[in-house]
C-alpha positions in Angstrom: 9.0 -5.3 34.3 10.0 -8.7 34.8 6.7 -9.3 36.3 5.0 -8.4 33.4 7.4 -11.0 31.1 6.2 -13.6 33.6 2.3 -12.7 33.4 1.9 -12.3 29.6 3.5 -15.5 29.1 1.5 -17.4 31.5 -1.3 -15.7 30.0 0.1 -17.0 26.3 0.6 -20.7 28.1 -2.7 -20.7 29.6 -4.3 -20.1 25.8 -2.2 -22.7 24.7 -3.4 -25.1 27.8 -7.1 -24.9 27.4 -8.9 -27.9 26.3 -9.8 -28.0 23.1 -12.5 -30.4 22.3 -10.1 -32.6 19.9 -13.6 -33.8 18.2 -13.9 -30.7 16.5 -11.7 -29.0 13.8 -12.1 -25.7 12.4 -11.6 -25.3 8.4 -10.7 -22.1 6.8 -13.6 -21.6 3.9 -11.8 -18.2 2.6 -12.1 -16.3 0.3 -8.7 -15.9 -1.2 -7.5 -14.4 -4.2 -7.5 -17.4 -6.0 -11.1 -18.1 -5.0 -13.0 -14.0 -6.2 -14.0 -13.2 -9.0 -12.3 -10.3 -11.0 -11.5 -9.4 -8.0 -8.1 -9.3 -6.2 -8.2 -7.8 -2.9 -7.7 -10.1 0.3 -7.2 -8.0 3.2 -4.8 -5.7 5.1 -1.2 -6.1 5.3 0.2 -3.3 7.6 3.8 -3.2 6.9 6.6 -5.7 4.8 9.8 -5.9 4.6 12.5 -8.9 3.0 15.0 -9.8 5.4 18.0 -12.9 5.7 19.9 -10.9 2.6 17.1 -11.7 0.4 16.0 -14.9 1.4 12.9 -14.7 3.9 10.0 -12.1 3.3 7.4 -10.9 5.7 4.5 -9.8 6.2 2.5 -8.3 9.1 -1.4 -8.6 8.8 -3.8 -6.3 11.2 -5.1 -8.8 14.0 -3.3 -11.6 11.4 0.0 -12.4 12.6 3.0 -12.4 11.2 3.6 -14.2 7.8 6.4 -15.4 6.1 7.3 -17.0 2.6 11.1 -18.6 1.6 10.3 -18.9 -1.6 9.8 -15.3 -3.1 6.2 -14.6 -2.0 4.8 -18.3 -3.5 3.7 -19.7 -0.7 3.2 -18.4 3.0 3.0 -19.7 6.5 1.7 -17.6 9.7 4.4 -18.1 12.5 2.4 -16.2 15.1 -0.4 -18.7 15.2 -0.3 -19.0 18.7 -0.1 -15.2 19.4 -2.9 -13.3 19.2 -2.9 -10.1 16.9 -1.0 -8.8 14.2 1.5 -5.5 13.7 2.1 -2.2 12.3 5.9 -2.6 11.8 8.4 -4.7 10.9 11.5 -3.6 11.7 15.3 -5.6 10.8 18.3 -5.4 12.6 21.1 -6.1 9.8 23.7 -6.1 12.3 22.6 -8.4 14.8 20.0 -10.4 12.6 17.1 -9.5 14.8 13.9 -8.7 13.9 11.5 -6.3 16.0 7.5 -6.6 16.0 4.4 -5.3 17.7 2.4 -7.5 18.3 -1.2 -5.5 18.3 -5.1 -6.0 18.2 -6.7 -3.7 15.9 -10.7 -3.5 15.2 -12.0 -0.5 13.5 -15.1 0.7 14.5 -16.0 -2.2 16.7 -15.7 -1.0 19.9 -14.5 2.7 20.8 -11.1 1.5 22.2 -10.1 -0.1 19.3 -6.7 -0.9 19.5 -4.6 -2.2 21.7 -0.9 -3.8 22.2 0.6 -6.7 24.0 4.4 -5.3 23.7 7.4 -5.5 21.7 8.1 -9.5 20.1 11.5 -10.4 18.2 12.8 -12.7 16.5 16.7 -14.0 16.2 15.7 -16.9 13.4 14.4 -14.3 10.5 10.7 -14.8 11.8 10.2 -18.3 12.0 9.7 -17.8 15.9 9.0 -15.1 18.2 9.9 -14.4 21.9 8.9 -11.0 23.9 11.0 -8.7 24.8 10.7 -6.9 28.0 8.4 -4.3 27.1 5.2 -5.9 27.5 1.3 -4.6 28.3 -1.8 -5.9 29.5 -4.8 -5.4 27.2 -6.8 -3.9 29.5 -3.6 -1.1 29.7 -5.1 0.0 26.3 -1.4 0.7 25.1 -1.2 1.1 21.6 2.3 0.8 19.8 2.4 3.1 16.6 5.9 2.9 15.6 9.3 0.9 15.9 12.7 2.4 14.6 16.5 1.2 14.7 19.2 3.9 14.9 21.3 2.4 11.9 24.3 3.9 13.8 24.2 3.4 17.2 21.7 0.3 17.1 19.6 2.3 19.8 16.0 0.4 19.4 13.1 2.8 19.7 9.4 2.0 20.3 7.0 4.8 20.0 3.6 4.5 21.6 0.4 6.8 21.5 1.7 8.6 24.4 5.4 7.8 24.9 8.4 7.2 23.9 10.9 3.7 24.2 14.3 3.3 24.2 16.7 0.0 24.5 20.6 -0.1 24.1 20.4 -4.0 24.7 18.2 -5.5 22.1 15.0 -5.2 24.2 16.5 -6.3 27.1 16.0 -3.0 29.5 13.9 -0.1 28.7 13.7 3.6 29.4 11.0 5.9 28.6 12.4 8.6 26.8 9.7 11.4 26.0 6.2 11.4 27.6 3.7 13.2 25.6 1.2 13.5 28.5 -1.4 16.0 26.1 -0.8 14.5 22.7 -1.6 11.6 20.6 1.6 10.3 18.5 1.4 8.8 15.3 4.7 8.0 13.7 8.6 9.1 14.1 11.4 9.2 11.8 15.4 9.4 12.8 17.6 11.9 11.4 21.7 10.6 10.6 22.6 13.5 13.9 20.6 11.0 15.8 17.8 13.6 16.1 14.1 12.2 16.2 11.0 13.6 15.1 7.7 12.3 15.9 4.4 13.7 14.7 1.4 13.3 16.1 -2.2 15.2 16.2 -1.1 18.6 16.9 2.0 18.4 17.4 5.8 17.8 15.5 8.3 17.0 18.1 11.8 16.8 17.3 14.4 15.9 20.1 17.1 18.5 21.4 20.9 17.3 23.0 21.0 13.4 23.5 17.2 13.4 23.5 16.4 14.5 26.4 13.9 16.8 25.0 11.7 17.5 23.0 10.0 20.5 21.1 6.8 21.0 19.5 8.2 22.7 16.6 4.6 22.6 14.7 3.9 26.0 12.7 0.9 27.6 15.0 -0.9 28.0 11.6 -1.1 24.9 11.2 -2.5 24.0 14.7 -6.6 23.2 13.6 -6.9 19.3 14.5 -4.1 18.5 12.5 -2.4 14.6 12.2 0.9 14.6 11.1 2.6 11.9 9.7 6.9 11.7 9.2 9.4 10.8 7.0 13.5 11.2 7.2 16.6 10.5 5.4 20.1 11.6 6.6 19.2 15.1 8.2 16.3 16.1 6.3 12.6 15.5 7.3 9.2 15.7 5.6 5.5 15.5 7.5 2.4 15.1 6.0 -0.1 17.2 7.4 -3.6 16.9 7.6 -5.2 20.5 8.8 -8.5 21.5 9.2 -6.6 24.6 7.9 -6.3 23.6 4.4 -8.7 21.7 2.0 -6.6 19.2 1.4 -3.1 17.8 2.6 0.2 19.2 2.6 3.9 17.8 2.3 6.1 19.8 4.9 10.0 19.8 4.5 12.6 20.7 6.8 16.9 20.8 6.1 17.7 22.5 9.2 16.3 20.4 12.0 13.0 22.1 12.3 14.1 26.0 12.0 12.3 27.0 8.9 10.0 24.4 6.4 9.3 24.6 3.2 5.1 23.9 2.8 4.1 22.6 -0.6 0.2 22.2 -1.0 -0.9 19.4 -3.1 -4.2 18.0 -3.6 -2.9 14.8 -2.2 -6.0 13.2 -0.9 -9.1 14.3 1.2 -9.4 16.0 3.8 -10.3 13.9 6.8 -7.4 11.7 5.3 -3.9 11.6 6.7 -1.5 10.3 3.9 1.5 8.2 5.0 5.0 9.4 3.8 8.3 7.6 3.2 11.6 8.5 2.3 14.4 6.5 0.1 17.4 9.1 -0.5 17.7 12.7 -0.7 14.7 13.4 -3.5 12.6 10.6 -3.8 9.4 10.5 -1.7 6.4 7.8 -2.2 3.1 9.4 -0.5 0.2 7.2 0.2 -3.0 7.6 2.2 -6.2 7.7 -0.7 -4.2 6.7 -4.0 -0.2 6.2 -4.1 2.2 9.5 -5.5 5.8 9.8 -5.6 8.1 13.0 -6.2 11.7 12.8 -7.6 12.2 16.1 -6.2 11.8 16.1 -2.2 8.2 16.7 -2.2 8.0 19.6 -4.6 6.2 18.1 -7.5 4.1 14.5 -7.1 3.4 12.1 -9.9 0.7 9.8 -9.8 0.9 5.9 -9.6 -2.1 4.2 -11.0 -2.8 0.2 -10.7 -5.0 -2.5 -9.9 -4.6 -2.2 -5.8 -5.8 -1.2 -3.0 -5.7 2.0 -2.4 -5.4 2.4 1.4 -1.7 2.0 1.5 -0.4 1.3 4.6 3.6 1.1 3.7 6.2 0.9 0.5 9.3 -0.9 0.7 11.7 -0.7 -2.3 14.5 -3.3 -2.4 17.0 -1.4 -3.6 15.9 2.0 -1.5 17.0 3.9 -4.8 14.4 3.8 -7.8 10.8 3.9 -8.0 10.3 1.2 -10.6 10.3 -1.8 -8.1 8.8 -1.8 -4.9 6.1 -3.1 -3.0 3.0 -1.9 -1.1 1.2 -3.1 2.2 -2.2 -1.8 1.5 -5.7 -2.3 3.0 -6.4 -5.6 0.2 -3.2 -6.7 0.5 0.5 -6.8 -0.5 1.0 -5.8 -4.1 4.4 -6.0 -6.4 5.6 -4.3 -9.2 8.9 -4.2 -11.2 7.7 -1.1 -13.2 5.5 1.4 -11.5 2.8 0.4 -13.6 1.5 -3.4 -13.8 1.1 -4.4 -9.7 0.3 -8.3 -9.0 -0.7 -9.4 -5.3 1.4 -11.4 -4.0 -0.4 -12.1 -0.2 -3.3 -14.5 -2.0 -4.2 -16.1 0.8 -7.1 -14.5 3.3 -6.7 -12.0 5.4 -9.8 -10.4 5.2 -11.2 -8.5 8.3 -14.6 -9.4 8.5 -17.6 -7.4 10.4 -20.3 -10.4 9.6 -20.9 -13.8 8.3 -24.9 -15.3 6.9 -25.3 -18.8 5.6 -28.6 -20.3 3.6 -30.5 -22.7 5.6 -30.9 -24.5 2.3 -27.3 -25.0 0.7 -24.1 -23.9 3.0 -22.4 -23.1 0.0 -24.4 -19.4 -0.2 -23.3 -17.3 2.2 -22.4 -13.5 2.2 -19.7 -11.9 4.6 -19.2 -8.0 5.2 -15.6 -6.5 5.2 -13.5 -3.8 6.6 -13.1 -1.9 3.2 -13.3 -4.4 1.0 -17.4 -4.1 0.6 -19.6 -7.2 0.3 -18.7 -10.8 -0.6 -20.6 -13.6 -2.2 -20.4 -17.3 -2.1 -22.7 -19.2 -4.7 -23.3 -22.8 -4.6 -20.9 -23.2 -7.2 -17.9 -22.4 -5.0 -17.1 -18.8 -6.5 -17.0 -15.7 -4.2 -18.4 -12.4 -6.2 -17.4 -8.7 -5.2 -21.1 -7.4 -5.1 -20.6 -4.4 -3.4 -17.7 -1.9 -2.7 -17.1 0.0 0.3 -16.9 -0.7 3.6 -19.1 -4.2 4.3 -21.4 -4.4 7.6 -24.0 -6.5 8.7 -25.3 -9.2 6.0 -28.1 -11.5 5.9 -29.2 -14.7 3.5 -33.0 -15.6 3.3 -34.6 -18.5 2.2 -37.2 -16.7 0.3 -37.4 -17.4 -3.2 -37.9 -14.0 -4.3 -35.4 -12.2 -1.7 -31.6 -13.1 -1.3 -30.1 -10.8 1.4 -30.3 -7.6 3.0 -27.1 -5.3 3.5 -26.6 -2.2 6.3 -23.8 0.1 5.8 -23.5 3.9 5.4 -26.6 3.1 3.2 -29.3 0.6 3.3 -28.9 -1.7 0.0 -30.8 -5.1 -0.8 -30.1 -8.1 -2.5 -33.2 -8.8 -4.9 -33.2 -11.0 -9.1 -29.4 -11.2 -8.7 -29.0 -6.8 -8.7 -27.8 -4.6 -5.4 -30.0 -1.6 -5.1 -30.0 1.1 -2.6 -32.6 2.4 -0.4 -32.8 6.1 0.2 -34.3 7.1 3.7 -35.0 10.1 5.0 -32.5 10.5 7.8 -28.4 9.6 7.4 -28.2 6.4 8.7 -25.1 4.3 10.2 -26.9 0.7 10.3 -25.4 -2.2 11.5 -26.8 -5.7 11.8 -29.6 -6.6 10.0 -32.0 -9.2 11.4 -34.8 -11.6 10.1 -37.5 -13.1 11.6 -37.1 -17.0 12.0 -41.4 -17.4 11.4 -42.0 -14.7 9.0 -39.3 -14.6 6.2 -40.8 -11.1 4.5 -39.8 -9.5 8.0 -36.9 -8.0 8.4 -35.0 -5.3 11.1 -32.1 -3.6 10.8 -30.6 -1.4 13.8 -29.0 2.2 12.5 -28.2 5.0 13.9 -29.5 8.9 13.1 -26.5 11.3 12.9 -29.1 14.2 12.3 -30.9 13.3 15.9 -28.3 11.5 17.3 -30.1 8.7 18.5 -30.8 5.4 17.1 -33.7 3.8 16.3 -35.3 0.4 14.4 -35.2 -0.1 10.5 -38.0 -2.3 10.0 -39.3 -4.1 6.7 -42.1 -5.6 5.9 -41.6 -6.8 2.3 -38.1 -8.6 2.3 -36.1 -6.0 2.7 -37.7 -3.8 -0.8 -38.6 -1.2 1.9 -37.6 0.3 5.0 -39.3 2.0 7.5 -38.6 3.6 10.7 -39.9 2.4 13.9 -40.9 5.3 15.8 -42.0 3.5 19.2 -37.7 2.7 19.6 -36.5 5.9 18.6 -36.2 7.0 21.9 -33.5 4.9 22.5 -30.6 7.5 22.6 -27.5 6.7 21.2 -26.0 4.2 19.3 -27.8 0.9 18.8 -25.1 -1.6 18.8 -27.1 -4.6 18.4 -30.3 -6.4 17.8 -31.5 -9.9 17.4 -35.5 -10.7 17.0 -37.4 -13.5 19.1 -37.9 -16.8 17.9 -41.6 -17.0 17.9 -43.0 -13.8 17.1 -42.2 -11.6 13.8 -43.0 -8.9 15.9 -40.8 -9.4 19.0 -36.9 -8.2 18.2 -34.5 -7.2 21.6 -32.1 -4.2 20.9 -29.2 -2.8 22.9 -28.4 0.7 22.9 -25.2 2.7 24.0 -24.9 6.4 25.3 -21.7 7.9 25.1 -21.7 12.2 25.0 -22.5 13.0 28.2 -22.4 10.1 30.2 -21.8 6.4 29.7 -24.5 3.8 29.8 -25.9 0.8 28.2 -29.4 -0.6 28.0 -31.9 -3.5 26.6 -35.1 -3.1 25.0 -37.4 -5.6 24.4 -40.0 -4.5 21.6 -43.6 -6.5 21.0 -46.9 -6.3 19.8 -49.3 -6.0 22.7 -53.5 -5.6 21.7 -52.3 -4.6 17.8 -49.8 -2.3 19.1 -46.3 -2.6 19.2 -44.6 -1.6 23.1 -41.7 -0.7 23.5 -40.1 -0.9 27.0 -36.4 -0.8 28.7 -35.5 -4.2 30.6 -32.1 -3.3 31.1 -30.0 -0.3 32.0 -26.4 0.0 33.4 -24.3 3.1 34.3 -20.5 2.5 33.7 -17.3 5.0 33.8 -16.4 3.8 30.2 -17.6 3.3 26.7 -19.1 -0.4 27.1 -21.1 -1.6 24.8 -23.8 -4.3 24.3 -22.0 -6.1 20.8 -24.8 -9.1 20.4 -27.4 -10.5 21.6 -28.9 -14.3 21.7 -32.1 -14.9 22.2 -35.0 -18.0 22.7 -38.1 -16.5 23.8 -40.1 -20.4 24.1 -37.6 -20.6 26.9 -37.3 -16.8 27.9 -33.8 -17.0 27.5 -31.4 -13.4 26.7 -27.5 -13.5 26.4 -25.6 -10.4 25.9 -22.2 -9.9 24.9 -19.9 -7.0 25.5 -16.7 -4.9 24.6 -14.5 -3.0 26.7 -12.2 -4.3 29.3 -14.2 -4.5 32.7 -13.6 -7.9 34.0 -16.7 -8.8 35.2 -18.6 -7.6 32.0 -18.2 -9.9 29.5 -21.2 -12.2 29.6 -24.7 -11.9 31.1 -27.8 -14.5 31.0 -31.7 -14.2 31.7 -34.1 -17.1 31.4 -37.0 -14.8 32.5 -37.0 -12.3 29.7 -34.8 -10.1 31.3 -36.1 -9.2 34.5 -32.8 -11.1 36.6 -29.4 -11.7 35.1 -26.9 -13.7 35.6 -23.1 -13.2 35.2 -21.6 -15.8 33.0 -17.9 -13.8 32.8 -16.2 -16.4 34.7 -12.9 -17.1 34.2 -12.7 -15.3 30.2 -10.0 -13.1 29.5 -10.5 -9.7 30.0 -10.5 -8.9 26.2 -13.5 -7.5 24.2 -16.3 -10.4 23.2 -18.2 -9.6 19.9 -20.5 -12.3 19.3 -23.0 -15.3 21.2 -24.8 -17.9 19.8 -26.3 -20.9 21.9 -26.7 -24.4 20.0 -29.8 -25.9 21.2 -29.1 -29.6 20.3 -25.4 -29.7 21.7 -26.4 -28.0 24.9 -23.3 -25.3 24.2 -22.7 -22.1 24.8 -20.2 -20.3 22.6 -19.0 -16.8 22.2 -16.5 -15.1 19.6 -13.7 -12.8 21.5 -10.3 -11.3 20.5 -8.6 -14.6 20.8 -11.4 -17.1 19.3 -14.2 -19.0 20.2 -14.6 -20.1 23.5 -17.2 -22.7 24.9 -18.7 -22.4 28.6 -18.1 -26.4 30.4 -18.7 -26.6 33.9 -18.5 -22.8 34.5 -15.4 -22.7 33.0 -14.5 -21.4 29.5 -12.1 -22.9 27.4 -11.3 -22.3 23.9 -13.6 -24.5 21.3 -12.0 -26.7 18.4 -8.7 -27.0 17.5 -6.9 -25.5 13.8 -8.5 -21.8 14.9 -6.0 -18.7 15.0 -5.6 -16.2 18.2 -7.8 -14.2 15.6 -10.8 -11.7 16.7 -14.4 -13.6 15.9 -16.6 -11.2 14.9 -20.0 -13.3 14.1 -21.9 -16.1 14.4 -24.0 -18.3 12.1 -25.6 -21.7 12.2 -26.7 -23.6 9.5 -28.8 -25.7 11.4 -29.5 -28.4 8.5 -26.3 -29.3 7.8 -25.3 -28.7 11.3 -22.3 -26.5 9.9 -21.3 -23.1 12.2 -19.8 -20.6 10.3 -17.6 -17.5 12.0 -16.8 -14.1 10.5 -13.1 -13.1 12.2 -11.7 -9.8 11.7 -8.4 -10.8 9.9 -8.5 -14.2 8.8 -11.4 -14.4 7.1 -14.6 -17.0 7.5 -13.2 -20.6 9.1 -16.6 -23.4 9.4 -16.8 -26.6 12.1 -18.8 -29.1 11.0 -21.0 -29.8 14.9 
């Protein structure tokens, strides 16, 4: 273990240590609550709680940090900046004024792997600093920590993990795995006053026997149909919210005699797919969130409905007093929201934490840009400075043209374009799952758009050939099984576009294809195909066809796979990996006039010198950096991250 203390903090030192080209600074350019228009969501928060008797409040952000405010939720500073990642739980230790944290990468839908934890962090100065603990793991590990509890009464400190179960009697000091779950993924676990714990998972509901030693899956068998359950205690009595395939919505399960019999009360809590998180405040009152926010006054047997401008993803709910549902305060999906009645909710985390999938800037004025976020739909910036909400949802690949009579085109669950200052959608025959859209740098009426057909399952070319008021299906790629994961066009041809596509059902692989017109026709042809043993992907592409140039990017944690270069339109590579940290890479762009090669990975931007890489600029978080874009006039690079919002470096 101590070997692992050593490595992660040499790995932390190194990140610290690399050069970091003082001549440029990185800005953050938002947007923020302040900044949106009728509009107040900014982002995830994962869990809060107020510690220091009052005094000190914080805040853990998915792939954020850790944030904390001294002056009742004013003003906030990240103290993690030089961690990378954010956390699902914040949790005190009144008695010895220690606090515990995950820290934790977390990137929905980006790569299938998509979380991942570094170990257990704490803090003895209420958060203004943060050491590790013992229990530490390498990324490529792929251990994810779901949970952190303190036995209030014999201090134990408890870490649970998607497979197993932590215990330390010494503040982190030693560890000792206490359950392994070997078949089951765990989600969450909850500590009874015997010193019992429960954990639920998907298909499962442990609960420990004599000094915890074992455990039992005490899960009803008719409730055993891909269910997720989620758990709740206080003093000896439990509750689990259950997501079944069994049921047509969820359901609140209750136990008062450690497991033996449950009381099942079906409520139309949310939907189906949706697991709802549960907590528990005394002896009656429950607060249920998953799709909405509900509380009962009456263990779970009737649920009143809270209603309020926030998020509704809720994540956690922390009440100051533990007693009455009037105050309290929510960690949702757009932020951390207050209320001192149950009815009128301000946010009080205004600054940006948005976890952004893409980033487009105008050629013409760097003020108009658009960015996609995680849940949080489609954002805006005019030349005026104001950021507009234009679409809801869950935001994907954008794209600004320079057209006069087209503004942007949108992929999500449903194609949607930007045209006289109105969204409209574009109905297509098949059910599409696009990602980034693409425009032609010669021909401004073309553009492409990779997606994904969950009828065929296979993916194919979106193609448009009237600024986006169209789309069409381009049959010469649909033979490109799987899921298309990224696609960039050439620079001298409207008719030339690269796109990657990965297989992942029945064996794992990744390829290139190069499509162009050839005699009137357009060809379509493979230049690229690579067996692997996991689900790697191709995440972007960067290419300069005057030069015959191709970088690829990708995900997944294979050392040597990180970077790959051809300057002969892809018929040798080269391995450009080098010395980067064996963390997913999302995005490549290669500026021609400062001879630099960046890409955007879990932990930043880095910048190939000398076959080295090193991180590029200085004032950038340990932040995921999920896109590129160059506004090559104003020489101003703009990245998308997935937590921090978009931060620009003026070249």
């Amino acid at each position: 273990m101590k070997k692992k203390i050593v490595f992660v903090c040499l790995v932390f030192l190194n990140l610290l240590g690399y050069s970091q080209n003082n001549q440029f600074l990185w800005q953050n350019f938002g947007p923020s609550a302040n900044q949106i228009l009728h509009y107040t969501n900014t982002g995830r928060v994962s869990d809060f709680k107020i510690v220091n008797n009052g005094k000190v409040m914080l805040l853990s952000a998915s792939s954020a940090g850790i944030w904390r405010s001294v002056d009742s939720g004013k003003t906030w500073a990240c103290t993690s900046e030089n961690l990378p990642g954010g956390a699902n739980s914040i949790e005190y230790d009144e008695k010895n004024g220690l606090i515990f944290i995950d820290f934790s990468i977390y990137l929905n839908g980006l790569f299938k792997n998509g979380f991942y934890s570094y170990g257990v962090f704490f803090s003895d100065d209420f958060g203004l600093s943060w050491k590790p603990t013992s229990l530490i793991f390498l990324p490529e590990q792929l251990t994810y920590i779901v949970d952190i509890k303190i036995n209030k009464i014999t201090n134990e400190l408890f870490v649970l993990t998607s497979d197993k179960l932590y215990s330390s009697k010494d503040n982190g000091k030693t560890w000792s795995i206490v359950f392994d779950a070997v078949e089951h993924e765990l989600l969450e676990m909850a500590i009874l006053l015997n010193n019992q714990i429960v954990i639920g998972g998907i298909n499962c509901l442990f609960i420990s026997k004599k000094n915890n030693k074992k455990f039992e899956n005490i899960l009803p068998d008719s409730l055993i149909n891909n269910t997720k359950v989620k758990v709740a205690a206080y003093n000896n009595t439990f509750w689990a919210s259950v997501q079944s395939n069994n049921f047509d919505k969820n359901i609140i399960v209750k136990s008062t005699d450690f497991g033996k019999t449950f009381d099942i009360y079906k409520h139309n809590l949310s939907v189906k797919w949706y697991v709802n998180e549960i907590f528990a405040f005394n002896d009656s009152l429950i607060f249920v969130g998953g799709i909405g926010l509900r509380y009962s006054t009456d263990a779970g047997k009737t649920f009143n409905t809270i209603t309020g401008r926030f998020h509704a993803d809720i994540r956690s709910v922390y009440l100051p007093d533990n007693k009455t549902y009037n105050e309290f305060y929510i960690s949702t999906d757009g932020g951390l929201f207050y209320t001192n009645n149950a009815k009128n909710f301000k946010i009080i985390s205004k600054f940006s934490l948005f976890q952004l999938y893409s980033v487009s800037v105008s050629q013409q004025d760097s003020f108009v840009l658009l960015c996609g976020a995680h849940d949080n739909g489609t954002l805006k910036r005019d030349k005026f400075g104001k950021w507009l909400h234009v679409l809801s949802g869950d935001g994907s690949g954008v794209f600004v043209s320079d057209s006069a009579d087209f503004m942007a085109a949108y992929v999500s669950k449903r194609l949607s374009v930007f045209r006289n200052n109105k969204w409209s959608y574009l109905n297509v025959s098949n059910s599409y799952l696009g990602l980034n859209p693409v425009q032609n740098k010669y021909y401004k009426n073309i553009v492409y758009a990779a997606s994904f057909s969950k009828k065929r399952n296979a993916g194919s070319v979106l193609k448009s050939v009237n600024y986006g008021l169209v789309f069409n299906e381009d049959t010469s790629t649909s033979y490109g099984v799987g899921l298309i994961s990224a696609i960039n066009s050439y620079c001298d041809s409207s008719q030339s576009f690269l796109y990657a596509s990965s297989f992942f059902w029945n064996d794992f692989y990744f390829s290139l294809y190069l499509s162009s017109v050839i005699n009137d026709s357009l060809k379509t042809h493979r230049i690229l195909k690579i067996n692997t043993n996991s689900a790697l992907k191709i995440t972007d592409i960067f290419s300069d066809f005057t030069v015959g140039e191709i970088y690829i990017v990708f995900d997944g944690f294979i050392n040597d796979k990180k970077i790959w270069f051809s300057n002969n339109e892809g018929l040798d590579w080269q391995n450009l990996t080098y010395n980067l940290p064996n963390v997913p890479v999302y995005s490549v762009i290669y500026i021609k006039n400062l001879n630099k090669l960046l890409i955007g990975n879990d932990w930043g931007v880095y910048v190939l010198v000398d076959d080295k890489w090193q991180r590029f600029g200085e004032n950038l978080p340990f932040v995921p950096v999920t896109d590129f874009s160059l506004n090559s006039v104003t020489n101003e690079l703009f990245i998308s991250t997935y937590g921090r919002g978009i931060f620009v470096l003026k070249l």
